[in-house]
C-alpha positions as CSV (number, residue, x, y, z in Angstrom):
1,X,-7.5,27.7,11.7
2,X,-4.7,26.1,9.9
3,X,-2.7,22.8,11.6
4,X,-0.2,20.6,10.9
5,X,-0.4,17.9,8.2
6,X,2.2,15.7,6.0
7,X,1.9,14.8,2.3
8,X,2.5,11.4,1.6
9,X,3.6,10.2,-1.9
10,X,1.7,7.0,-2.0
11,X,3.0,5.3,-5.2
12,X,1.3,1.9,-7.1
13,X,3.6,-1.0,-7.5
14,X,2.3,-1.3,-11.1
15,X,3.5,-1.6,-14.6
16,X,2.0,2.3,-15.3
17,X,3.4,5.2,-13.8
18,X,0.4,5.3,-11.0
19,X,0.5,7.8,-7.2
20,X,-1.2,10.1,-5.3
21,X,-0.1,12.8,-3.0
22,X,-2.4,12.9,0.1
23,X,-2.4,15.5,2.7
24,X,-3.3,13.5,6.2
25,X,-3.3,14.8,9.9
26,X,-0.2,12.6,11.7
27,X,-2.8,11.5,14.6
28,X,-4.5,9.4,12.9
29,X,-4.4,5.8,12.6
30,X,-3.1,3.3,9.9
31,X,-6.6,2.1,9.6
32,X,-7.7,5.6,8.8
33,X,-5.0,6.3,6.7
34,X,-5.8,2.9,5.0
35,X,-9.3,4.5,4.2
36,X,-8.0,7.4,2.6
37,X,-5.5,5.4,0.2
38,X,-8.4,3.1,-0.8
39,X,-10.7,6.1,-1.3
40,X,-7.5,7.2,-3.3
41,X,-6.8,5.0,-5.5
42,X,-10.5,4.0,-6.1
43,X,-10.0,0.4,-4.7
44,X,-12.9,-1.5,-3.1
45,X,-11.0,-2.4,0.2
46,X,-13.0,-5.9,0.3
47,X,-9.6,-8.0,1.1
48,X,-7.4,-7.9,4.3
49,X,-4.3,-5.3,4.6
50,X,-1.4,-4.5,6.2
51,X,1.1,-1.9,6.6
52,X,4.9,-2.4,6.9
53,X,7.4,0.3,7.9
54,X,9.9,0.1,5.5
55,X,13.9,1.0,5.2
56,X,16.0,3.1,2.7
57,X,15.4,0.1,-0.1
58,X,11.5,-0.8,0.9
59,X,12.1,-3.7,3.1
60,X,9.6,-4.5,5.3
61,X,10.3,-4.0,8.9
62,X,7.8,-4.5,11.6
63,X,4.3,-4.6,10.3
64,X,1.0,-3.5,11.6
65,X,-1.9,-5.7,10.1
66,X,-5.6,-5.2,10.2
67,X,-6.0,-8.1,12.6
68,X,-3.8,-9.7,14.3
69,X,-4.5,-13.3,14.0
70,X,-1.5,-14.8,15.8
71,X,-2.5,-12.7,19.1
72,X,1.2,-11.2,19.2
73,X,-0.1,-8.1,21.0
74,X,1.8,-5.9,18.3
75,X,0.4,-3.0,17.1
76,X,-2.4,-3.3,14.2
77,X,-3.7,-0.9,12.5
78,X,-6.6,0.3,14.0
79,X,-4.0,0.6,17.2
80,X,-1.2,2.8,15.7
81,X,-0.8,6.1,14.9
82,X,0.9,7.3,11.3
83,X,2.7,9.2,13.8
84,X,3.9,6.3,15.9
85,X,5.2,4.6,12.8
86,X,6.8,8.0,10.9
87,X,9.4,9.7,13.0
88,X,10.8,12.3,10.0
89,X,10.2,13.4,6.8
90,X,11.4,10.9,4.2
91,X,10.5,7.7,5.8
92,X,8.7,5.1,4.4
93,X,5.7,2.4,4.3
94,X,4.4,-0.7,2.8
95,X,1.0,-0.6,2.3
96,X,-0.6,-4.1,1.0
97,X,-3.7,-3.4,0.4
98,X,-4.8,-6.8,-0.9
99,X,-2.9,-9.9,1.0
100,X,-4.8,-11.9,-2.3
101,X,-4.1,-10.1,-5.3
102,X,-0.7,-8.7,-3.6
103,X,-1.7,-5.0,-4.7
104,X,1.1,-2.9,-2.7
105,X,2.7,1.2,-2.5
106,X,5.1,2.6,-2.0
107,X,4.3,5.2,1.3
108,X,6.7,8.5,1.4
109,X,6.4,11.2,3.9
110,X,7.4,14.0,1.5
111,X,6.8,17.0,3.8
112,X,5.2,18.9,6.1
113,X,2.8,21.6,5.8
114,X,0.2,23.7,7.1
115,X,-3.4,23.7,6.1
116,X,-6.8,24.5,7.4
117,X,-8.5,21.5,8.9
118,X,-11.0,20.9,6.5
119,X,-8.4,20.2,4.0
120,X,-7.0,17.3,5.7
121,X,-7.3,13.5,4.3
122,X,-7.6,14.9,0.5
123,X,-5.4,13.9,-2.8
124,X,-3.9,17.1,-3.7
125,X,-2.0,15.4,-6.5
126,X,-3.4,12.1,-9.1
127,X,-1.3,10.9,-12.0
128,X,-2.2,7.9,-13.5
129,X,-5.4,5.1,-13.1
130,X,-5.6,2.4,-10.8
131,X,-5.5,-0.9,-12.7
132,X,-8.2,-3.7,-11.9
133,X,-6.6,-6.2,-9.6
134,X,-7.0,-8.4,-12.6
135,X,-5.2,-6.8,-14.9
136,X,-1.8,-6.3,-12.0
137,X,-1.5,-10.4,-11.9
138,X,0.5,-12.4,-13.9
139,X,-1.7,-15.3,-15.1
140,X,0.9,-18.0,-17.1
141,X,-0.5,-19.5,-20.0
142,X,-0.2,-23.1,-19.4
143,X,1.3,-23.4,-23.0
144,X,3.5,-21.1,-22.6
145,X,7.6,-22.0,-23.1
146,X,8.7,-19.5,-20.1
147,X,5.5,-21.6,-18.3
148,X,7.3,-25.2,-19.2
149,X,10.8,-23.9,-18.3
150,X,9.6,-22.5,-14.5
151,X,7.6,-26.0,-13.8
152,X,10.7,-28.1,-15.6
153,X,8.5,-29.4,-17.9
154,X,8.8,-30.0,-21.5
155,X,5.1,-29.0,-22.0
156,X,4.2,-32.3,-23.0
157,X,3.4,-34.2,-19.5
158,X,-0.2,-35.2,-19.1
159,X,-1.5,-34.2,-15.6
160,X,-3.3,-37.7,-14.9
């Protein structure tokens, strides 16, 4: 028995042409859907997360986080549906799936389609390998020009 599912085109803000194309049921939650793209991507998911809807331009707009530490009463993740937050085809999400090494994608719902239940909450399309969380950061060398010029430095100063 086939129902209805959406494709999302979850893309890695990295460096490397990285995304995958999941196929996800729109009842389930952010958290599950959180699951999947870790599962995904092949990231350990040790580090909080949150998911913003986004505009046209990937702005954040109103997030749902995994916990919501100031007690708002908003939405978090395990509370909202993908289909609370994704209205039509072509809208869009932030997913941060690291608040400490910033790791974030890009969230499209591409389309809709039909497909037997078993099928659901599966990458039907992989280009590209997720980076270590290491290698995504910028580390400045600390004798580094560009280094100096940010801190206004001449690269000279002692510390103490």
């Amino acid at each position: 028995m086939n129902e209805q599912g959406w494709v999302l085109r979850c893309v890695l803000d990295v460096e490397e042409t990285v995304f995958r194309d999941v196929l996800v049921r729109p009842e389930i939650s952010l958290m599950d859907l959180h699951k999947i793209l870790l599962a995904a991507f092949e990231m350990d998911g040790s580090e909080i997360a949150t998911i913003y809807c986004a505009d046209d331009d990937w702005n954040p707009l109103a997030e749902f986080p995994m916990i919501d530490f100031e007690g708002s009463g908003q939405g978090t993740m395990e509370s909202t549906l993908v289909a609370d937050v994704l209205e039509s085809e072509g809208e869009k999400l932030l997913w941060i799936a690291d608040l400490v090494y910033m790791r974030s994608c890009f969230v499209e719902w591409v389309r809709s389609t039909d497909a037997p239940r078993q099928s659901m909450s599966q990458v039907l399309l992989s280009v590209g390998e997720t980076p270590a969380a290491s290698e995504e950061l910028f580390v400045p060398d600390p004798h580094s020009e560009q280094t100096d010029q940010a801190a206004g430095t001449d690269g000279d100063q002692e510390l103490m």
